[in-house]
C-alpha positions, 0 to 999 in steps of 0.5 A: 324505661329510661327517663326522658324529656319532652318537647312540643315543637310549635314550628319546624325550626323549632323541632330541627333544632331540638332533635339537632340538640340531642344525639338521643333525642325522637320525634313523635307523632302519635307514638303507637309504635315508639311508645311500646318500643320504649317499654321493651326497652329497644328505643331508649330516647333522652328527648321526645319531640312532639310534633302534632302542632307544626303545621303538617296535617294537610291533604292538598292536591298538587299542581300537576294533579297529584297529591300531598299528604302531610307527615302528621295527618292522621291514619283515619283522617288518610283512610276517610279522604274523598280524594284518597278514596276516589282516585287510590282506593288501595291506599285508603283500603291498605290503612283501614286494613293496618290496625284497630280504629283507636290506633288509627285515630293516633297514628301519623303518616309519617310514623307509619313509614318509620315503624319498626320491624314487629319480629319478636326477637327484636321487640323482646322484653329487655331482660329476654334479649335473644341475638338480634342485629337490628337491636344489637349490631354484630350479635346474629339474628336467631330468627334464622334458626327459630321462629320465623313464620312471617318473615321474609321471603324476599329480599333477606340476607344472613343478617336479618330476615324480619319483614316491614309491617306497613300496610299503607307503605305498600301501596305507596310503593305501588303508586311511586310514593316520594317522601318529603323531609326536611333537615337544618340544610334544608329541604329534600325527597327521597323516592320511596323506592330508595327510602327503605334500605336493603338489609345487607349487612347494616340491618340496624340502618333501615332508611335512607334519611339523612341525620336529623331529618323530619319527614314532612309529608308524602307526595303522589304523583298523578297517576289515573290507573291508581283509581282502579286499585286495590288492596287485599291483606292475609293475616291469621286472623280476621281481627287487628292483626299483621299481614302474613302476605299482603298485595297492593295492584292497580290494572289499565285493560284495554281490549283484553290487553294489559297497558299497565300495572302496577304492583307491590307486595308486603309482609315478604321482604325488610321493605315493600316489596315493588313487583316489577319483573311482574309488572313487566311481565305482564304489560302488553299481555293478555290480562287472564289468570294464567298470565297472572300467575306466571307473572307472579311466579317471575317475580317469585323465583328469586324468594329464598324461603326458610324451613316454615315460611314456604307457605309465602310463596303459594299464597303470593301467587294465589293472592296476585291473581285473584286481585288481577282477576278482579280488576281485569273483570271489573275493567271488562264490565 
């Protein structure tokens, strides 16, 4: 591990101008991701910024009956919100669903959104480096001819086929998300839908925020059908463990007719993955399984799977209607 320096920031200024300061330097939060990235040597920072004493760790209602929720708010402290739980059930589900309570009781919200990919190509120890162009520009991406049962589906290119490992972004991404930062110039947001870039060429480029910025925290925005929602995550086994597919969705049924959805896929492609030939699939239709699935199969048809990741696409569609089968039940009651 490189030798580092560390900083506690006691206000934003303050932490702009540190990270402003150092070319190398990272902002931290509960470190649960970054920390173990410096171990295997892919982060290598000059300077850690710690930024758990600004004054980002709020969960407020907004104006126009949205809500804020501050970069630095904990995982569990997200999950445990009765207002999270009342009126977006999915995203307290999701966060509950990402990782062991320990890490839950350190990971920040807006660490979560910066986690970095968990394929084992680019989290290799540093003397095991197989070709990898998110760790190394321009040196190939060995998933493609090796192991690559969890990667992704969607959304892939030549360059890189790792997956986004958030559970909690998901089902922002189902919820229109806005992400807020802010940088020496000022203020800004970034919708969520453009927060995560494609992989393209530049896999190694995988946000949209500009040169030292800090995220300062998420705003939702309102939305009434968020409170019939639901998150339902796959993974190899029942304990602590990465999604293998995972499914945020919300679901307004009136009279048997769909009048909105909402949905997002994870663990399929380098970001969340918002199904939206699925949701237009599906609104103003009959809200039944068949219909389910024929959604859930327009919005697959795209997927470029490789040798062993086929499995993804069966368990998307099967996963997609159960959860609308659920909530199509549950409006019906």
């Amino acid at each position: 591990m490189r030798e580092f320096r560390y900083e506690r920031a006691t206000d934003m200024a303050g932490a702009l101008a540190l990270l402003g300061a150092e070319p190398d330097a990272r902002p931290l939060g509960g470190g649960t991701n970054l920390v173990d990235l410096m171990k295997s040597g892919v982060e290598r920072p000059a300077l850690l910024v710690d930024l758990r004493e600004l004054p980002l760790d709020r969960i407020e209602p907004t104006a126009d009956g949205g809500l804020h929720i501050g970069a630095t708010v904990t995982n569990s402290d997200l999950a445990a919100h009765p207002h999270v739980r009342s009126h977006y059930p999915a995203l307290a589900q999701a966060v509950l669903a990402g990782a062991s309570g320990q890490l839950r009781n350190m990971a920040t919200v807006g660490g979560n959104l910066l986690q970095r990919t968990r394929c084992g190509y680019f989290t290799g120890a540093a003397d095991d480096v197989a070709p990898c162009n998110k760790r190394v520009p321009g040196s190939g991406c060995a998933a493609l001819a090796g192991e690559h049962r969890n990667h992704a589906v969607l959304g892939a290119s030549p360059h890189c086929v790792a997956v986004h490992p958030s559970d909690m972004a998901v089902a922002l991404a189902a919820f229109d998300a806005v992400v807020a930062y802010e940088t020496l110039d000022g203020p800004g947001e970034l919708p969520l839908a453009e927060f995560y870039r494609p992989v393209g060429k530049t896999p190694q480029a995988e946000t949209a925020l500009p040169s030292g910025a800090l995220i300062t925290g998420i705003v939702l925005p309102p939305a009434p059908i968020a409170a019939a929602s639901r998150y339902r995550k796959v993974r190899e086994r029942a304990s602590y463990a990465f999604a293998i597919g995972s499914l945020a969705a919300a679901l307004d049924v009136r009279d048997g007719i769909v009048h909105e959805v909402r949905l997002a896929f994870g663990a399929v492609a380098s970001r969340p993955w918002r199904a939206r030939q699925a949701e237009h699939a599906l609104t103003g239709g009959p809200a039944e399984a068949a219909a389910f699935a024929a959604a859930a199969d327009a919005e697959l048809a795209a997927a470029r799977p490789l040798p062993h990741n086929a499995y993804k696409l069966p368990l998307m569609r099967n996963l997609a209607v159960s959860v609308l089968t659920e909530l199509a039940e549950e409006a019906a009651r």
